[in-house]
C-alpha positions in Angstrom: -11.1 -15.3 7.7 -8.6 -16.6 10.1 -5.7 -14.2 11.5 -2.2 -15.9 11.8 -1.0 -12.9 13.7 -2.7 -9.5 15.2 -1.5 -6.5 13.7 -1.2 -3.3 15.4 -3.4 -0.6 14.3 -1.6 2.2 15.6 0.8 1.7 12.4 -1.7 2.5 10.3 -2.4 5.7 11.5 -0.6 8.5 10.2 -1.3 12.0 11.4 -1.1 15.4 9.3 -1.4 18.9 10.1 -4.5 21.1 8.4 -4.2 24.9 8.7 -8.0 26.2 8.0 -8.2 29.1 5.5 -11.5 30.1 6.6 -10.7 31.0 10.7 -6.6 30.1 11.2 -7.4 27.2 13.5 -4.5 25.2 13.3 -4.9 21.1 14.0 -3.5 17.7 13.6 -5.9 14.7 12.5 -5.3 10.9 12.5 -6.0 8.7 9.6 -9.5 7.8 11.9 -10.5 11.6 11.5 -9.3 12.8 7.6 -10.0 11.2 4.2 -7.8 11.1 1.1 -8.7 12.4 -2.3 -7.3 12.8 -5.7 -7.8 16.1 -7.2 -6.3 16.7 -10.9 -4.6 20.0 -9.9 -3.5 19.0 -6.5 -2.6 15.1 -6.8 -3.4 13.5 -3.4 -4.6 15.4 -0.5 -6.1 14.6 3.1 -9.2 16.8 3.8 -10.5 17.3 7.4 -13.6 19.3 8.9 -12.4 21.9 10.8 -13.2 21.1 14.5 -13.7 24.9 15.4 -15.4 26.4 11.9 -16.9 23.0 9.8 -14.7 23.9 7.2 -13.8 21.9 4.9 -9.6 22.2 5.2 -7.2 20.6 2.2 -3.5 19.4 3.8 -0.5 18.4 1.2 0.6 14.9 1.6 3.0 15.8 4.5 3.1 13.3 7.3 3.6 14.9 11.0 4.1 12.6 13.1 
């Protein structure tokens, strides 16, 4: 593969805020830190580990910054 022109990665990644049911920690995660999944009764949905609990935390499609 040959690159005509370097992008910037920063562009790519979008941060979202996760509010953990299971202790109240509230966070922000990068794209580098969250995965996206379709659910059927959700639609799409980033899901992060909470960094104080390990819980698995569900955030709406709602960009931050």
């Amino acid at each position: 593969m040959i690159i005509v022109k370097e992008g910037n990665v920063r562009l790519c990644r979008k941060v979202f805020r996760f509010e953990c049911e299971a202790c109240g920690c509230i966070f922000e995660a990068d794209s580098s830190e969250y995965r996206r999944d379709l659910q059927k009764d959700r639609g799409w949905v980033c899901v992060c580990v909470c960094p104080t609990c390990k819980y698995e935390v569900y955030s709406k499609e709602e960009e931050t910054a």
